[in-house]
Structures are given as structure tokens and as C-alpha cells.
C-alpha positions as CSV (number, residue, x, y, z in Angstrom):
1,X,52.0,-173.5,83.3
2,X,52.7,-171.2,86.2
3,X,55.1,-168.2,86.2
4,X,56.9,-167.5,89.7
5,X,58.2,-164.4,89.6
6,X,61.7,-163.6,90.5
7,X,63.1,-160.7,92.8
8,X,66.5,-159.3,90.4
9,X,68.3,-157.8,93.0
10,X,71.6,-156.2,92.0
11,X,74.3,-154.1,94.0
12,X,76.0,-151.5,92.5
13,X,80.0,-151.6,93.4
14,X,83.0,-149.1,92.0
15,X,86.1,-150.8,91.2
16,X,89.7,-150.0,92.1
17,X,89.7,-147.6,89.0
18,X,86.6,-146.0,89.5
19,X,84.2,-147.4,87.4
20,X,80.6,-148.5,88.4
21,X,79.2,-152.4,87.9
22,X,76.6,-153.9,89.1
23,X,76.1,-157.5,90.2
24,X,73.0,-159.4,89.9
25,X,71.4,-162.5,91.6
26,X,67.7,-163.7,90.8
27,X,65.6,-164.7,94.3
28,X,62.9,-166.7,94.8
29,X,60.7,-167.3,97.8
30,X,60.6,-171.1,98.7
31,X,59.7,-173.2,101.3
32,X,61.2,-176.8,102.5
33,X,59.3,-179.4,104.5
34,X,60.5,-179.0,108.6
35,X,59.5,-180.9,111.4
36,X,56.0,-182.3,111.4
37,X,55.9,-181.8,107.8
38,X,55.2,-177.7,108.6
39,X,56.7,-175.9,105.9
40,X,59.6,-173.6,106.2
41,X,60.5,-170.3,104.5
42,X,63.4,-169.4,103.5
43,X,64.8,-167.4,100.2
44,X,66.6,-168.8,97.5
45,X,68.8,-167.7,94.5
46,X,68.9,-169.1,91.3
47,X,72.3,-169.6,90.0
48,X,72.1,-172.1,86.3
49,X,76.1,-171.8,86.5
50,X,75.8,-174.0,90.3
51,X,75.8,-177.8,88.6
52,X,73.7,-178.9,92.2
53,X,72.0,-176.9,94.1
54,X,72.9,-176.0,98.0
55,X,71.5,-176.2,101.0
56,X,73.2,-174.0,103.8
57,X,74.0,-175.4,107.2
58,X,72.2,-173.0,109.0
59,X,68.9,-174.0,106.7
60,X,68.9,-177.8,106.7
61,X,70.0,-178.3,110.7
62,X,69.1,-175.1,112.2
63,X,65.8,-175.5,110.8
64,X,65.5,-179.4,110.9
65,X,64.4,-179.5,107.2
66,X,63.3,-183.4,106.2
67,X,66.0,-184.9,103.5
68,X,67.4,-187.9,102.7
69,X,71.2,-188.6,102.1
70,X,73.0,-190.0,98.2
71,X,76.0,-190.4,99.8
72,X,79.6,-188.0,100.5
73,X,81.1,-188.4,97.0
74,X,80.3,-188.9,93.5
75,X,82.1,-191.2,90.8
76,X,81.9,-189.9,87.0
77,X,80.8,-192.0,84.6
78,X,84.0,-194.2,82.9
79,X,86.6,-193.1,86.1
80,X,87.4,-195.0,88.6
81,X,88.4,-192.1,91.2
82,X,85.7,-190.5,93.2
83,X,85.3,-186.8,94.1
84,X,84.2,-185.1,97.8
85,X,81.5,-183.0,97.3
86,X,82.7,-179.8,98.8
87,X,81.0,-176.2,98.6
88,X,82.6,-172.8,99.4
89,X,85.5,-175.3,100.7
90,X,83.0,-177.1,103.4
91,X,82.3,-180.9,102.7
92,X,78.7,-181.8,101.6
93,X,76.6,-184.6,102.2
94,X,74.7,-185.2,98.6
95,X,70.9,-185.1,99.4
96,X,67.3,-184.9,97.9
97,X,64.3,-183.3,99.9
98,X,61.2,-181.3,98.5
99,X,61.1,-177.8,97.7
100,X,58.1,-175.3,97.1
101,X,58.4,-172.2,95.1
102,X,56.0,-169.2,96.1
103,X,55.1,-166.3,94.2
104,X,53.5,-163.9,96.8
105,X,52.5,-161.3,95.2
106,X,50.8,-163.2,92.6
107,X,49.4,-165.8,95.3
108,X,50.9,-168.7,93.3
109,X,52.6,-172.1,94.9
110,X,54.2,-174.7,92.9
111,X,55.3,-177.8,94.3
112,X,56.6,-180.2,95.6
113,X,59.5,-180.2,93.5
114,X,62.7,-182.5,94.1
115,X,65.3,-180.8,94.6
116,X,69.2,-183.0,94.5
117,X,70.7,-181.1,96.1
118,X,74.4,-180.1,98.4
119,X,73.9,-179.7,101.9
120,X,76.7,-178.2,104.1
121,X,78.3,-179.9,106.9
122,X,78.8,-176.4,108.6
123,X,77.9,-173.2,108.9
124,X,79.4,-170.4,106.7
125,X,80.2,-166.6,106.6
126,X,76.6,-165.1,107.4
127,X,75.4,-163.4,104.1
128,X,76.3,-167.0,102.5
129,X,73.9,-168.3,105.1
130,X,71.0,-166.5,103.9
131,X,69.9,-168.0,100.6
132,X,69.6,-171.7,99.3
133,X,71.0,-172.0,95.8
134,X,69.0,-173.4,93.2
135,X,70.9,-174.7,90.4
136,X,70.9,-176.3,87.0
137,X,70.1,-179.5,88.0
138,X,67.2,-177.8,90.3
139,X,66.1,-176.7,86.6
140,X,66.6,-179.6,84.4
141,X,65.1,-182.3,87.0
142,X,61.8,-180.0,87.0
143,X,61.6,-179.1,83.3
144,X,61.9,-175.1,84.7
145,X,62.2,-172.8,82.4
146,X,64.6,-169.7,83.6
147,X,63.4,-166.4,81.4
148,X,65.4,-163.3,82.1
149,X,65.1,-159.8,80.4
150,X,68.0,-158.0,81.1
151,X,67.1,-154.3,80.6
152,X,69.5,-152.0,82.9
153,X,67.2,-151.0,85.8
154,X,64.3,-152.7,84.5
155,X,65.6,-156.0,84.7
156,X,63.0,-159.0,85.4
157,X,62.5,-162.4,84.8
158,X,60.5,-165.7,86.1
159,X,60.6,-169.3,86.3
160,X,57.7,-170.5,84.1
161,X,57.2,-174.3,85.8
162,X,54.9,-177.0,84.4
163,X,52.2,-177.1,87.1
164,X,50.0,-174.1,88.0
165,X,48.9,-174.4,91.9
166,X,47.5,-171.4,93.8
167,X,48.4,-170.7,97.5
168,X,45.3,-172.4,98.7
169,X,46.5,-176.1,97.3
170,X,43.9,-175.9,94.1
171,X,45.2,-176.3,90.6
């Protein structure tokens, strides 16, 4: 089993009547397969509420990261109707392509995983552009496990994945 561990990064906001929250999102380092099959980095956030995950524009094309099309809309099983995939109110093309997940600190890589996934037909707001999403299917395709310790500001967690592999390709 590896453990990648994830950067909680939460921003603290007052509301309207003056009280403090804070909202969290977990990060991940990752890299996708580019041009030449050279790996590119790029951050992610891992977000179990997301049903796919997302590839931004800005990601996929900008970078030229490899993937492979499943089609522009998705039929539920028993209806006859089909549904546009659409993120953030941008249509999607449904995809798969190959995700690694780095823990740098720890010197650990784990991959390839597959990774089903949305990717955006244009680019977005800028901070939207920043960070892949990876989402509950990400999780459930790969048998990762999502372990979060919510403690105030010692707040951690890590995906624990079923293959160990070190930054220099050994397991």
C-alpha cells in the first residue's frame, strides 16, 4: 500500500454577519502523460462529492495531455433520454487518460491510474483553471482510499492506494 499525502489547504473567510469559516480543499500533486509520453505536472483537488472527475481546458489542450474520448452525453441505465455532460456550465467531452499521483516529500509515485474523467471544452475563470478535480469515481475505479482527520489547524489526511512505487519506477 502506499500513502500519498495530501496538502489540506483551507481559507479562512468572515461572513456578512461577522463570523469566521473556513473552507477546505485536499491537493494532490499529479502528473498526466503529454506529448511524447513526457509527463506533465499539474495539481489536483480531491473532491468525493464531484461524481467524475475534471479535466480543465487549460490542462488537457494547453498542455496537449494524451486522452481518449467516451462520447458528449451519457444515457442512465432504464431511460431513454440522454444528458450533456456540462461542468461549471461549459460542455464536456467524457474521456479516459492516465494519471500519476506524487508524494514529494515522501519520494513516492503511484501510477498509472485511469482516470474517467470530464474534460472542458473551454477555458474557465482562472483560479478554476488551476487544479484537476479528482472525484469519486477517480476513487472507486482505483480502490483509493480517502482518510481525513479533521482536527481544526491540524487537519491532514492521505490517499492510501493499492500499489507502492517509489519516484525512481521500483516497487
Amino acid at each position: 500500500m502506499s500513502d500519498i499525502s495530501l496538502d489540506l489547504r483551507g481559507i479562512p473567510y468572515v461572513t456578512d454577519q461577522g463570523v469566521a469559516v473556513r473552507a477546505w480543499r485536499a491537493f494532490v500533486s499529479v502528473r498526466f502523460v503529454g506529448p511524447n509520453g513526457l509527463l506533465v505536472g499539474f495539481q489536483a483537488f480531491v473532491d468525493p462529492g464531484a461524481p467524475f472527475s475534471v479535466i480543465p481546458y487549460s490542462l488537457w489542450h494547453g498542455r496537449r495531455v494524451q486522452w481518449t474520448t467516451l462520447g458528449t452525453h451519457l444515457t442512465r441505465a432504464g431511460r431513454s433520454a440522454s444528458e450533456e455532460l456540462i461542468w461549471q456550465g461549459v460542455r464536456c467531452d467524457l474521456g479516459t487518460t492516465d494519471v500519476f499521483l506524487l508524494d514529494l516529500d515522501a519520494g513516492v509515485r503511484s501510477g498509472p491510474h485511469r482516470m474517467v474523467a470530464k474534460f472542458a471544452r473551454q477555458r474557465l475563470s482562472l483560479p478554476i483553471e488551476n487544479a484537476a478535480i479528482l472525484g469519486m469515481s477517480f476513487l472507486a475505479d482505483n480502490d483509493v482510499r480517502l482518510v481525513l482527520d479533521g482536527h481544526g489547524a491540524e487537519t491532514n489526511g492521505y490517499l492510501r492506494l493499492p500499489d507502492e512505487t517509489d519516484m525512481t519506477g521500483e516497487r
